[in-house]
Steps between C-alpha positions, in 0.01 A plus 500: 500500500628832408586840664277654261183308655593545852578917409150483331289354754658785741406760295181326470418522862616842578313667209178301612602656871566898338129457320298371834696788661393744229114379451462527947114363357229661755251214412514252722470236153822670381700516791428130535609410114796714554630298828407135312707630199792642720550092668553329148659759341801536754466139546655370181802656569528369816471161387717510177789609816411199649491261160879623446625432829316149520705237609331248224386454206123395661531785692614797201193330272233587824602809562495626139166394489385625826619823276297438222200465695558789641571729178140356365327620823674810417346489201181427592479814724652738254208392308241564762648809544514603129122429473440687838692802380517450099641889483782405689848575310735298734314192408612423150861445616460333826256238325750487166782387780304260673381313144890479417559342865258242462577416175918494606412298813292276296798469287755438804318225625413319174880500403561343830249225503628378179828520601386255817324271258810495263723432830243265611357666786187430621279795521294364731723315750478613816749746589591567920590849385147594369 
């Protein structure tokens, strides 16, 4: 997994963190969207930090997806949000990054699942470190 991931799940997370700071939502609807956005989006991050220092292979494949689930619940937010606020100009770019995220995550673990079924790993052994 490259830097390049790891620097753009950071970025990821603290523009997600400058917009809920920016919007401070009065509704009590939008304040709550803006805190269940703020957990994923800082989240995948976290976890890609984790997947590189894992001491195993079992344990670098969970945590990258732990990520991915969390950029699509990003996602999924940032597209409440768009449809609460469709006017909303910091959107576009916050939702553009989390697509790529997914779709890069998506990528990450695909490549590494093959490359357990070409080493013959089983992907569904049970691992102590999971």
């Amino acid at each position: 997994m490259g830097r390049e991931i790891q620097e753009r799940s950071y970025r990821f997370g603290r523009d997600v963190m400058r917009y809920a700071v920016e919007c401070e939502s009065r509704s009590v609807i939008g304040r709550e969207l803006l805190r269940q956005l703020f957990r994923p989006a800082t989240s995948v991050g976290a976890n890609l930090q984790e997947a590189q220092a894992a001491i195993s292979r079992p344990g670098f494949v969970h945590k990258v997806g732990i990520a991915r689930k969390e950029a699509f619940e990003a996602r999924h937010w940032l597209r409440l949000r768009r449809d609460m606020c469709p006017d909303d100009d910091g959107l576009p770019a916050l939702q553009a990054e989390s697509n790529e995220l997914c779709r890069i995550l998506s990528s990450i673990l695909i490549s590494a699942r093959r490359n357990d079924a070409r080493r013959g790993v089983d992907p569904l052994a049970r691992r102590s470190d999971l």
